[in-house]
N, CA, C and O atoms as a Tinker XYZ file with bonds, in Angstrom:
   456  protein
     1  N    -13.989000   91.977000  -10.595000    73     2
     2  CA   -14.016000   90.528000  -10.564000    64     1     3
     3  C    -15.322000   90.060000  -11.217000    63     2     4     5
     4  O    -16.370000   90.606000  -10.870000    81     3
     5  N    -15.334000   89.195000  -12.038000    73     3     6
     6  CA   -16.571000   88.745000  -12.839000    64     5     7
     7  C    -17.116000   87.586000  -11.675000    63     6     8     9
     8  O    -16.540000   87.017000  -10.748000    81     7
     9  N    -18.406000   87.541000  -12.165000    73     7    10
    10  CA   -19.097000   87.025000  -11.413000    64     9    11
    11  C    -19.012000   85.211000  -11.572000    63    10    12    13
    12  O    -18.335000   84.991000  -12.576000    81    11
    13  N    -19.400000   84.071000  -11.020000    73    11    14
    14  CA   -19.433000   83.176000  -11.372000    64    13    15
    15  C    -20.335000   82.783000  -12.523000    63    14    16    17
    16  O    -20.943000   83.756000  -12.969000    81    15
    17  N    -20.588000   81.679000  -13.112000    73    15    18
    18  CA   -21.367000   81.589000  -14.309000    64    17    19
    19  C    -22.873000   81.020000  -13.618000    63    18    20    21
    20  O    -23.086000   80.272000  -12.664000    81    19
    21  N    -23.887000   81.810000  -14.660000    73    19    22
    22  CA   -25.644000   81.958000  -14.049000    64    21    23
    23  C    -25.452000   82.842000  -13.173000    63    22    24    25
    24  O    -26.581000   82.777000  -12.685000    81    23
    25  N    -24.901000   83.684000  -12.519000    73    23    26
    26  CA   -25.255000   84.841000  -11.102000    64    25    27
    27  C    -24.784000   85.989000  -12.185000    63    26    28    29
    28  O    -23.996000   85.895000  -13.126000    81    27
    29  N    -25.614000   87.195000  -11.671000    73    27    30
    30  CA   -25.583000   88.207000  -12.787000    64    29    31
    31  C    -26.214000   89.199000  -12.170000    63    30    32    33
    32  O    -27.127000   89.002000  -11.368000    81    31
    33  N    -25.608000   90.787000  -12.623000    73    31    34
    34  CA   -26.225000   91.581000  -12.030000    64    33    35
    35  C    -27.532000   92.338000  -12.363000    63    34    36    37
    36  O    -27.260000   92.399000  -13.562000    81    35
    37  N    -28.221000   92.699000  -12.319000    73    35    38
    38  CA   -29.808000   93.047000  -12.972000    64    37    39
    39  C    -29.971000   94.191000  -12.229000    63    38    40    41
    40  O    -29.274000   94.592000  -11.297000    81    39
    41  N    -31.474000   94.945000  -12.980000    73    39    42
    42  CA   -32.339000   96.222000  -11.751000    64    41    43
    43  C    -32.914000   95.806000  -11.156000    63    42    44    45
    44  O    -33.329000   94.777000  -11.688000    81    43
    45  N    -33.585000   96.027000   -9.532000    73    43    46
    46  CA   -34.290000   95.676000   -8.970000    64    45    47
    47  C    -36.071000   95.589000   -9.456000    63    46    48    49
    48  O    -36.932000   95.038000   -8.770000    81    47
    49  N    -36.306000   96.248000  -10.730000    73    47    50
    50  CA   -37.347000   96.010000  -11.276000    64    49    51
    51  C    -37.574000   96.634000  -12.684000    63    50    52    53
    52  O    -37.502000   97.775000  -13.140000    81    51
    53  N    -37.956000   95.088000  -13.305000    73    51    54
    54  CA   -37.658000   95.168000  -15.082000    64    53    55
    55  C    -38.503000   96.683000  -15.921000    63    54    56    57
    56  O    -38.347000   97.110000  -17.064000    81    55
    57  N    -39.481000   97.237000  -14.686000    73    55    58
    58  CA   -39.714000   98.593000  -15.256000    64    57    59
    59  C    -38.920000  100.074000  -15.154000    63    58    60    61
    60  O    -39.070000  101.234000  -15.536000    81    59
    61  N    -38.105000   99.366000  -14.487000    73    59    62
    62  CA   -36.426000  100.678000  -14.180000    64    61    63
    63  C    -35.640000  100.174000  -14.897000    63    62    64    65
    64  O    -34.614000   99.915000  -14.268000    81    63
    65  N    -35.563000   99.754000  -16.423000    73    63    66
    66  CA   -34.405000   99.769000  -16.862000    64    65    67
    67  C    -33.364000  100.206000  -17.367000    63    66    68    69
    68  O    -32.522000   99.615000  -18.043000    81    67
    69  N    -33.452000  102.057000  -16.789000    73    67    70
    70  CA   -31.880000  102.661000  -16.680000    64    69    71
    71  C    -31.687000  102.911000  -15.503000    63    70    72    73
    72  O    -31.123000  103.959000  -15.190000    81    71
    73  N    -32.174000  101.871000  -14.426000    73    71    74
    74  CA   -31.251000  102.082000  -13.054000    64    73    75
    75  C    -30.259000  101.709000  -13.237000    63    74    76    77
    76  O    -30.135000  101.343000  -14.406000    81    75
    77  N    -28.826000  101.512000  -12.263000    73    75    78
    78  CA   -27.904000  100.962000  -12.170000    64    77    79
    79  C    -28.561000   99.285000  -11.316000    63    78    80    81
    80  O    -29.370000   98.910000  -10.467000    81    79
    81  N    -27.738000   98.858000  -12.083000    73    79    82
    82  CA   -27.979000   97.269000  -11.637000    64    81    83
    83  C    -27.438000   97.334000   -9.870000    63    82    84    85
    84  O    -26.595000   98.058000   -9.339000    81    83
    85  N    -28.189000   96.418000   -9.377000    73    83    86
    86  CA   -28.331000   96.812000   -7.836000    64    85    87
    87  C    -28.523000   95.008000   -7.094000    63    86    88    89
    88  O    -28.652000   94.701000   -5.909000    81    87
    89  N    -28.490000   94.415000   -7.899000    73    87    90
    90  CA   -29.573000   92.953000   -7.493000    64    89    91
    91  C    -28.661000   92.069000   -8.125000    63    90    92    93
    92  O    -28.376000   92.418000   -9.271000    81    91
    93  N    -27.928000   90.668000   -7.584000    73    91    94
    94  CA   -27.014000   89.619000   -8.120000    64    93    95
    95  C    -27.982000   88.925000   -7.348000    63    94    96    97
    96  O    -28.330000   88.981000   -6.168000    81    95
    97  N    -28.478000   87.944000   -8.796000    73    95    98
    98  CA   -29.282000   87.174000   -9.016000    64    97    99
    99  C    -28.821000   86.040000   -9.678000    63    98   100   101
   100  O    -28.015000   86.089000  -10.607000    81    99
   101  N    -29.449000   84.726000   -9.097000    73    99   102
   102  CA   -29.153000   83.469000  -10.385000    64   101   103
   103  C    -30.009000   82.752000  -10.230000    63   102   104   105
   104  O    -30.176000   82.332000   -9.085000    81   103
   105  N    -31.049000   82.238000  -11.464000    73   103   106
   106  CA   -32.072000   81.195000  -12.175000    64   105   107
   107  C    -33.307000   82.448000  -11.517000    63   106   108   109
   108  O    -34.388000   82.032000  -11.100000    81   107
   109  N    -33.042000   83.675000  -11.500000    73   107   110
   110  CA   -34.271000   84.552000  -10.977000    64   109   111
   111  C    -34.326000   84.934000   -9.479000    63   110   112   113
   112  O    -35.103000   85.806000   -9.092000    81   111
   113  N    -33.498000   84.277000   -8.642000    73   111   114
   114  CA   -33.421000   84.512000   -7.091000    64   113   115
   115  C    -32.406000   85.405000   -6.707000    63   114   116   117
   116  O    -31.308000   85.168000   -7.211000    81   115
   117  N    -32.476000   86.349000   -5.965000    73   115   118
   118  CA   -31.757000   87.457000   -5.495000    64   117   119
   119  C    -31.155000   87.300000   -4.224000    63   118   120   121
   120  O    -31.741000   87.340000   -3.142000    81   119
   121  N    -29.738000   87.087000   -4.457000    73   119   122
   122  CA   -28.812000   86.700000   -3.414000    64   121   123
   123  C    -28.400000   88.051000   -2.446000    63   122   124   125
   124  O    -28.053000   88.170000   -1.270000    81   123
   125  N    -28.610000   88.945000   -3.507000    73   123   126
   126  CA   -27.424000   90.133000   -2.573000    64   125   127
   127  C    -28.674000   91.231000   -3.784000    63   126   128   129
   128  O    -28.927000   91.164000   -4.987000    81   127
   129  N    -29.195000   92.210000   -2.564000    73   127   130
   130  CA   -29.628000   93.667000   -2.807000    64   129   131
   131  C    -28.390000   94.264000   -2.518000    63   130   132   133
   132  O    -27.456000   93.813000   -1.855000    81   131
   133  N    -28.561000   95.868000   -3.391000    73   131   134
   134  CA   -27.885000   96.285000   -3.013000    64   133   135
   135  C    -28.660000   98.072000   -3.104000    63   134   136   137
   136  O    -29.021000   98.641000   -4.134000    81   135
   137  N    -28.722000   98.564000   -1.792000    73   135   138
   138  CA   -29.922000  100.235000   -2.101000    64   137   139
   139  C    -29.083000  101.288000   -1.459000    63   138   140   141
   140  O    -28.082000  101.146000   -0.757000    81   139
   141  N    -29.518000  102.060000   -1.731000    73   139   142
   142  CA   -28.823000  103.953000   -1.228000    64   141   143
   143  C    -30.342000  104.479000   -0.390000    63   142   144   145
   144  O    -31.429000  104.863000   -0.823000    81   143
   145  N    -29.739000  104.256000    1.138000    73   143   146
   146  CA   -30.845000  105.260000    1.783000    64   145   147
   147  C    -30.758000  106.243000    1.721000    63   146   148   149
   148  O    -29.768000  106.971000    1.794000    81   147
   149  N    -31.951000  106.478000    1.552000    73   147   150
   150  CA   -32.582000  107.860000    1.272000    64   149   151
   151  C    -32.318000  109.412000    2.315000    63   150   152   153
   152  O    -32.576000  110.561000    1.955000    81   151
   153  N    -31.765000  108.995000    3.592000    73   151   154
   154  CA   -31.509000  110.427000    4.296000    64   153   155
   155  C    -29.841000  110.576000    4.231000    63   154   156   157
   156  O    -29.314000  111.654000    3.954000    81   155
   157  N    -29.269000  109.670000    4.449000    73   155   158
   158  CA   -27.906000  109.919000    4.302000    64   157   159
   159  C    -26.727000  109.450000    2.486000    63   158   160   161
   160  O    -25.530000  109.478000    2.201000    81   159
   161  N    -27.842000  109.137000    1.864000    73   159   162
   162  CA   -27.010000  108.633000    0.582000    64   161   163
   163  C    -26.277000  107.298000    0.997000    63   162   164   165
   164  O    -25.808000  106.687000    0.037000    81   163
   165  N    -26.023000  106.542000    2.633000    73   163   166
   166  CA   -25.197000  105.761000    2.415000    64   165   167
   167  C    -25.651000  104.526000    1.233000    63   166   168   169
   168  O    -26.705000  104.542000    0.597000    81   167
   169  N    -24.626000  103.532000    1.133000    73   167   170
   170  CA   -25.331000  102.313000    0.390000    64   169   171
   171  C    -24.882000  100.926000    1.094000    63   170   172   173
   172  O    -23.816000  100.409000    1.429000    81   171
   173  N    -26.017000  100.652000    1.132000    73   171   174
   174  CA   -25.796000   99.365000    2.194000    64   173   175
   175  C    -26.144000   97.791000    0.852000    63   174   176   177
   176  O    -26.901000   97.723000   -0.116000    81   175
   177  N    -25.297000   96.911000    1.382000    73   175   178
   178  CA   -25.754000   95.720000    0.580000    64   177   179
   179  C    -26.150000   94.450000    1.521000    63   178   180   181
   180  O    -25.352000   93.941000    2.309000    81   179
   181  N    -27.311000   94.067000    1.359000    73   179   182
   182  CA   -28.123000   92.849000    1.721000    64   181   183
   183  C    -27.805000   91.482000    1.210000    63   182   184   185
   184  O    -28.578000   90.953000    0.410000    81   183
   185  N    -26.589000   90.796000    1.662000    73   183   186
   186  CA   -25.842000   89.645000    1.564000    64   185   187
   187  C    -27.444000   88.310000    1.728000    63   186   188   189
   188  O    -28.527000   88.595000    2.240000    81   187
   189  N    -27.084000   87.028000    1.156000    73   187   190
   190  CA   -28.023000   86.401000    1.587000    64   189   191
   191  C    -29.496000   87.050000    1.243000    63   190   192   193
   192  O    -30.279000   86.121000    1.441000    81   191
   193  N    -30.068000   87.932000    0.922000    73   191   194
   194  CA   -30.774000   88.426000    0.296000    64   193   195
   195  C    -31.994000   87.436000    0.842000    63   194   196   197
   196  O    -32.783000   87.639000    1.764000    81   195
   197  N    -31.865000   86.225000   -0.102000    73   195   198
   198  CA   -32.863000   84.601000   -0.428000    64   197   199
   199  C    -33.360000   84.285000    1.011000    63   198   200   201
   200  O    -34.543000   84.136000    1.314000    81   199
   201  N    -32.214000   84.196000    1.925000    73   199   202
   202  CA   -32.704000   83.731000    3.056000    64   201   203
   203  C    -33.419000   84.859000    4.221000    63   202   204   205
   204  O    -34.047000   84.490000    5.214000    81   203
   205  N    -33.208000   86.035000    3.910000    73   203   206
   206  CA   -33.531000   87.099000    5.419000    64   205   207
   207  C    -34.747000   87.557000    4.190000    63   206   208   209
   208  O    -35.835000   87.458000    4.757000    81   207
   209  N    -34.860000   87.805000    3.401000    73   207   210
   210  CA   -35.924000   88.745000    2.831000    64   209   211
   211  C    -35.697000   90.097000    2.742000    63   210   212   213
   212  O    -34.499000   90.288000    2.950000    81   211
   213  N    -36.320000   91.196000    2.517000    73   211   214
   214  CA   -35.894000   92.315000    2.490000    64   213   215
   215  C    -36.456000   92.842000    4.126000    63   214   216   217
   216  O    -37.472000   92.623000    4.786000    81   215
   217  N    -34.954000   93.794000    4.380000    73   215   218
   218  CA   -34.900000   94.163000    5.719000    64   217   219
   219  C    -33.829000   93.294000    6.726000    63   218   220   221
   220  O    -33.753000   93.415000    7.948000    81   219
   221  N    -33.041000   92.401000    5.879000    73   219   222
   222  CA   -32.380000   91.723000    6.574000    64   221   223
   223  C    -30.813000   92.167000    7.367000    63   222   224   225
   224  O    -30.502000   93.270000    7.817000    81   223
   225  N    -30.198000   91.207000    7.351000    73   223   226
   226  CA   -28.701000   92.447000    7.913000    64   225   227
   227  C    -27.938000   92.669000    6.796000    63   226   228   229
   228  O    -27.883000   91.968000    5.786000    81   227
   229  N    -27.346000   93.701000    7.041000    73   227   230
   230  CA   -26.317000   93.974000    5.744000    64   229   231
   231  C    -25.216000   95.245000    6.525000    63   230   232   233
   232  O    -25.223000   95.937000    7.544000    81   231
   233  N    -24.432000   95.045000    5.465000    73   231   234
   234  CA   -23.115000   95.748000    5.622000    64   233   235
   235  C    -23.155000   97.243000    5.070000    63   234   236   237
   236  O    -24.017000   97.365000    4.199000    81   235
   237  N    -22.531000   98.279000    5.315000    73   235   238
   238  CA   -22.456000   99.422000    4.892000    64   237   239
   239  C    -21.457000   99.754000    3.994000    63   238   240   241
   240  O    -20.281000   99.565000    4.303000    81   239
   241  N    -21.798000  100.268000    2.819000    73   239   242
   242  CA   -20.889000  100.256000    1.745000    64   241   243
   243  C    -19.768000  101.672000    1.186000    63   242   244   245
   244  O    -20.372000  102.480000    0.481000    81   243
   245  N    -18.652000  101.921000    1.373000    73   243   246
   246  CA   -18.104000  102.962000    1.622000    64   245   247
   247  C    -18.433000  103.639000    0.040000    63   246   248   249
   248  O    -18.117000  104.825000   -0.050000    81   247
   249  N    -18.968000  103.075000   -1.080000    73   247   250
   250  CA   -19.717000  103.629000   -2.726000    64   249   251
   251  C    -20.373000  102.476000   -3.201000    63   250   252   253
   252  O    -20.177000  101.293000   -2.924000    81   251
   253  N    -21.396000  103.148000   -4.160000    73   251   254
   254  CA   -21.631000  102.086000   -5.165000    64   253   255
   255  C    -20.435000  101.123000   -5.436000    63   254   256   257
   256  O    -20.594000   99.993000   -4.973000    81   255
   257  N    -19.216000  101.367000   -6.129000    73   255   258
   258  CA   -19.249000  100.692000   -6.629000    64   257   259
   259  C    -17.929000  100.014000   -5.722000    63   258   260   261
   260  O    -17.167000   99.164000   -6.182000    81   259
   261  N    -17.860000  100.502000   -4.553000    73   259   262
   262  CA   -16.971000   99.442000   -3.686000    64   261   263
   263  C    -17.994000   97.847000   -3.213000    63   262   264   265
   264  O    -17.736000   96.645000   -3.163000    81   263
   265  N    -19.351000   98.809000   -2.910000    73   263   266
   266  CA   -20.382000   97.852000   -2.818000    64   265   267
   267  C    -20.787000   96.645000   -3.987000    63   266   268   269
   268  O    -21.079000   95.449000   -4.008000    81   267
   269  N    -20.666000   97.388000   -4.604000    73   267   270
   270  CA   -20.505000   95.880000   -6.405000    64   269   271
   271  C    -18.929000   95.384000   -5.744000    63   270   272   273
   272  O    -19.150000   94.564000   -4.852000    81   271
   273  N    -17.955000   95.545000   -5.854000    73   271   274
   274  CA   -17.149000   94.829000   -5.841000    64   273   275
   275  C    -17.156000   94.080000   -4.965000    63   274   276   277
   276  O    -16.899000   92.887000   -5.123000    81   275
   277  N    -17.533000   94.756000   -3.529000    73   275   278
   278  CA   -17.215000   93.643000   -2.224000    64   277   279
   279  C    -18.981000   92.289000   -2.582000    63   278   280   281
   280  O    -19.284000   91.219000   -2.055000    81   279
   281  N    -19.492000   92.919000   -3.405000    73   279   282
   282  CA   -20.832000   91.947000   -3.807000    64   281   283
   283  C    -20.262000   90.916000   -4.077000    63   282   284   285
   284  O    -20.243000   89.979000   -3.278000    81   283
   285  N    -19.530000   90.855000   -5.556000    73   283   286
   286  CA   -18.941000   90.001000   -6.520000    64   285   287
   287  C    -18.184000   89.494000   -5.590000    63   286   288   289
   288  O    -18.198000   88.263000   -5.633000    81   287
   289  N    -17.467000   89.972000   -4.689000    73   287   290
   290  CA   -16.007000   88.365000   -4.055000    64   289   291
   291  C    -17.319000   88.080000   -2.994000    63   290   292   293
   292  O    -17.482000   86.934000   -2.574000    81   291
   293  N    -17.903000   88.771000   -2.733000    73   291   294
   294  CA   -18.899000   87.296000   -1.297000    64   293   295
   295  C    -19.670000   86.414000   -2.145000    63   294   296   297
   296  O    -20.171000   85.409000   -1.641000    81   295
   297  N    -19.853000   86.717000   -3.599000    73   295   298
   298  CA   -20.941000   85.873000   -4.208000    64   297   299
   299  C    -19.784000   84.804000   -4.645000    63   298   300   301
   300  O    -20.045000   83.602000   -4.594000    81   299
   301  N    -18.353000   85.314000   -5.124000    73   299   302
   302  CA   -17.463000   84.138000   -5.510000    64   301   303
   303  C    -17.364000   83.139000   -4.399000    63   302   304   305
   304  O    -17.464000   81.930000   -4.609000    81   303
   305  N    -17.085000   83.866000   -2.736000    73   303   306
   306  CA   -16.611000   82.984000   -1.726000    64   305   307
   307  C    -17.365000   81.797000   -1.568000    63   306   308   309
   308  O    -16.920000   80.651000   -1.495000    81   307
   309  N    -18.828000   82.257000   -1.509000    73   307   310
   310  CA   -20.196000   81.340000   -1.297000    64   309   311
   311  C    -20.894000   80.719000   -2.116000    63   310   312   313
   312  O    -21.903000   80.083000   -1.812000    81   311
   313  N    -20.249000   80.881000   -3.697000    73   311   314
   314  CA   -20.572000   80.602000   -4.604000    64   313   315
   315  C    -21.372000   78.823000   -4.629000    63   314   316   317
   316  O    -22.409000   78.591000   -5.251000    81   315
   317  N    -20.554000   77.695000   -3.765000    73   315   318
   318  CA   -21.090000   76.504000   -3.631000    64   317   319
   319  C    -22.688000   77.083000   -2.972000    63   318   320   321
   320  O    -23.689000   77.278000   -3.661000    81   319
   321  N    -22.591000   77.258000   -1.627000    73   319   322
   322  CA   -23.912000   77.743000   -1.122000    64   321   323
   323  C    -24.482000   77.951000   -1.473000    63   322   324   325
   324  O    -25.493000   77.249000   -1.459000    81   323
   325  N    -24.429000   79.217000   -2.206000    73   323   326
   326  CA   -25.943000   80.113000   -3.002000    64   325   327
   327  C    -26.755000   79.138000   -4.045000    63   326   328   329
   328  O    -27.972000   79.119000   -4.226000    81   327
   329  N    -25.831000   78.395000   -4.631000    73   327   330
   330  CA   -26.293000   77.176000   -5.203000    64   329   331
   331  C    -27.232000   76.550000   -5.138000    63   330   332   333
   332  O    -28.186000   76.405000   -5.903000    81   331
   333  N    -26.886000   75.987000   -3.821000    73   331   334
   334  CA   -27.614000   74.890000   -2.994000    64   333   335
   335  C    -29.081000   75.630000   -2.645000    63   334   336   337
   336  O    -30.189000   75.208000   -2.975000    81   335
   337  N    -28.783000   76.841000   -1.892000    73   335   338
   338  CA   -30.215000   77.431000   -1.596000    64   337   339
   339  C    -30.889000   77.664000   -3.107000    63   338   340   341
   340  O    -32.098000   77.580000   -3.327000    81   339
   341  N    -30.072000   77.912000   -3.903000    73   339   342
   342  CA   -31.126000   78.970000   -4.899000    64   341   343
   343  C    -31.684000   77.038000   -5.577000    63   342   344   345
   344  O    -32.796000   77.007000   -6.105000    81   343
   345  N    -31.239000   76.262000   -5.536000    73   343   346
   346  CA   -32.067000   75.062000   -5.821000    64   345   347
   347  C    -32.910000   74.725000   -5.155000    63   346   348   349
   348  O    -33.903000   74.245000   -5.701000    81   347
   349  N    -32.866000   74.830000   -3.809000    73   347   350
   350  CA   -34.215000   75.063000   -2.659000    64   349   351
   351  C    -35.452000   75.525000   -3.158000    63   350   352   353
   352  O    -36.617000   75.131000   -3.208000    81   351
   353  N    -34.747000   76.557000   -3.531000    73   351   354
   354  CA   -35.597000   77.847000   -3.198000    64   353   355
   355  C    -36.545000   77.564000   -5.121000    63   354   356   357
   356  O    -37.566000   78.208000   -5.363000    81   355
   357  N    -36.158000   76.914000   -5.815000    73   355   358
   358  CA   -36.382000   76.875000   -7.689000    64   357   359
   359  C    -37.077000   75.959000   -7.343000    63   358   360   361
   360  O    -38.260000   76.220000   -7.561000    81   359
   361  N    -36.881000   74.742000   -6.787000    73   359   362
   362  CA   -37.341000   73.383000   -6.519000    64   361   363
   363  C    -38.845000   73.271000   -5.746000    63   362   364   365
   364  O    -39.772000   72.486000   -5.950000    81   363
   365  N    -38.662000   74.711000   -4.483000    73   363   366
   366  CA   -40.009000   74.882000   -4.384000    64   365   367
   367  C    -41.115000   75.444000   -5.250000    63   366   368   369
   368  O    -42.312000   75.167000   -5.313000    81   367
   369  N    -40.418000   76.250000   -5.849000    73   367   370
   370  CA   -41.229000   77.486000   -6.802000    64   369   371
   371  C    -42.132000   76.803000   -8.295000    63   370   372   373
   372  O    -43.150000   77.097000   -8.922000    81   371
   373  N    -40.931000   75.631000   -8.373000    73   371   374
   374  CA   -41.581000   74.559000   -9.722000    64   373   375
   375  C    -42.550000   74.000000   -9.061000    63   374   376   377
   376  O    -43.505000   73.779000   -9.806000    81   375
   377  N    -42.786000   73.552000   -7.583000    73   375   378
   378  CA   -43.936000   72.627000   -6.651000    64   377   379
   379  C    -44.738000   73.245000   -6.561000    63   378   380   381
   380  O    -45.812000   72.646000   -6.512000    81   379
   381  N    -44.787000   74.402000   -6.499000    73   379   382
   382  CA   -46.103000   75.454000   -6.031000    64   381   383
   383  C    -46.388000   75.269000   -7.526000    63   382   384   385
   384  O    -47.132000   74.331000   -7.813000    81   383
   385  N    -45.772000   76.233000   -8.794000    73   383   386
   386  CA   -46.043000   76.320000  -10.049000    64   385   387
   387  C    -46.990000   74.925000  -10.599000    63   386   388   389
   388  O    -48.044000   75.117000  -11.206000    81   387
   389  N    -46.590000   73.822000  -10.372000    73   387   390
   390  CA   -47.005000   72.479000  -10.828000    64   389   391
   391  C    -48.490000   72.502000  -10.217000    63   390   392   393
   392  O    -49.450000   72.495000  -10.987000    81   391
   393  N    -48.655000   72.526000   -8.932000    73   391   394
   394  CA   -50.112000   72.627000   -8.354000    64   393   395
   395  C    -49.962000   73.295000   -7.025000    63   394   396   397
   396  O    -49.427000   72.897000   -5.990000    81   395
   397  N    -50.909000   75.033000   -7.485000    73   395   398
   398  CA   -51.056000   75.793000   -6.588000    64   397   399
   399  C    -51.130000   75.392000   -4.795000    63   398   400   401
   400  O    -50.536000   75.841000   -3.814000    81   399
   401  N    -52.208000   74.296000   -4.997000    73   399   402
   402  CA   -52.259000   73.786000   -3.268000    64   401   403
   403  C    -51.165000   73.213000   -2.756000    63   402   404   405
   404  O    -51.214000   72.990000   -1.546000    81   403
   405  N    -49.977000   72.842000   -3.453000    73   403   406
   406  CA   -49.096000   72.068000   -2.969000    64   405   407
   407  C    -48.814000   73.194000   -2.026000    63   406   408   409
   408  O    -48.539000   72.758000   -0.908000    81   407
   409  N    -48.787000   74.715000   -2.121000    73   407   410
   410  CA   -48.456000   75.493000   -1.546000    64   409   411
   411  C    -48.936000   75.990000   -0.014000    63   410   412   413
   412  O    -48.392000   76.837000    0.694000    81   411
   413  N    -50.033000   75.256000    0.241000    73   411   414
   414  CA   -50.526000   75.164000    1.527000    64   413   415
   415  C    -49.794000   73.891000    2.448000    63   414   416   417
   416  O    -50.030000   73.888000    3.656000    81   415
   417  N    -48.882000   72.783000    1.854000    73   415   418
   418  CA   -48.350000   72.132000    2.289000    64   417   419
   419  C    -47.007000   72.819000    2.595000    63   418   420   421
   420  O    -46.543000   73.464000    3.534000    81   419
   421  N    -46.705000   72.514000    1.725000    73   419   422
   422  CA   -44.992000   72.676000    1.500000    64   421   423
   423  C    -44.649000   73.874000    2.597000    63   422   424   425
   424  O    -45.585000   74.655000    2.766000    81   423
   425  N    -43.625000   74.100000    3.255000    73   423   426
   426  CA   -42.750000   74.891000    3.842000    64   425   427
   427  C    -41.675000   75.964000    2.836000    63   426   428   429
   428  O    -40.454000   75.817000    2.895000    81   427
   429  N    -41.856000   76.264000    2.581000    73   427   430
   430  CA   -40.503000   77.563000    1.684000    64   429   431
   431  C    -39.449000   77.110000    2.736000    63   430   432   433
   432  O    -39.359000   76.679000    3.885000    81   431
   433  N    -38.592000   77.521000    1.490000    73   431   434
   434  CA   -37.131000   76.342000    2.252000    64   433   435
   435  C    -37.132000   77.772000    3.269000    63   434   436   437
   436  O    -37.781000   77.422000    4.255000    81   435
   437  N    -36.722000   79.133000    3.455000    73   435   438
   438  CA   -36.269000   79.963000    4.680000    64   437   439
   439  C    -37.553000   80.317000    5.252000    63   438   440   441
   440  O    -37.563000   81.279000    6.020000    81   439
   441  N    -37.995000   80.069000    5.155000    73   439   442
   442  CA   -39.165000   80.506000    6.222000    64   441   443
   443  C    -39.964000   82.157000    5.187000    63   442   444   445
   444  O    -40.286000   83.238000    5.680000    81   443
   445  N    -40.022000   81.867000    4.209000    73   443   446
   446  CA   -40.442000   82.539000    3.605000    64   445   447
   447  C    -39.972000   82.517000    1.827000    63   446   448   449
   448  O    -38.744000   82.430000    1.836000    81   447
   449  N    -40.325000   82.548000    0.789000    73   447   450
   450  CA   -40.679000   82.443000   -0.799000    64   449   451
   451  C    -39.221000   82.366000   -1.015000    63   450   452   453
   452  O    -38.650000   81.300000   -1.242000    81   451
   453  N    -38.397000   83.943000   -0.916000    73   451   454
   454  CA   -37.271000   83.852000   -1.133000    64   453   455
   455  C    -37.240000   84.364000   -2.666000    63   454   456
   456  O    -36.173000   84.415000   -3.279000    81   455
């Protein structure tokens, strides 16, 4: 299932770029991780990503790439939502960007950058 338009899948960091893409992202904000722990190989994906931060709850993924797929339909279902936050979340990032101290004011829309 293709993704909606602006959400896209990427590496979790632009200096791994022959990992497998792991991270559905849109305007730069990361909605849904997706990692393979390290003692059992499982792969778990981190829904909401923006709002819990890393370490948040997530689901257990029966493969990679069942885990991409079940990614892509929760990012279609919520597709209005993620929206809304990831404009939150841009809207703060341009306020801080514009003038650093605004950042001692302002609140981050989840209780953290996002």
């Amino acid at each position: 299932m293709p993704l909606p338009p602006d959400f896209y899948w990427t590496t979790r960091s632009a200096s791994l770029p022959n990992d497998a893409p792991t991270v559905i992202a849109c305007s730069g904000v990361w909605v849904v991780s997706m990692a393979q722990r390290v003692g059992d190989g499982i792969w778990i994906a981190s829904l909401d990503r923006h709002r819990h931060g890393p370490g948040g709850p997530f689901p257990w993924c029966t493969s990679y790439e069942q885990g991409r797929a079940g990614a892509e339909i929760w990012v279609t279902r919520h597709e209005a939502r993620l929206r809304e936050d990831v404009a939150k979340i841009s809207a703060y990032r341009e306020a801080v960007r514009a003038n650093r101290l605004a950042g001692l004011h302002l609140k981050p829309p989840f209780g953290w950058e996002g």
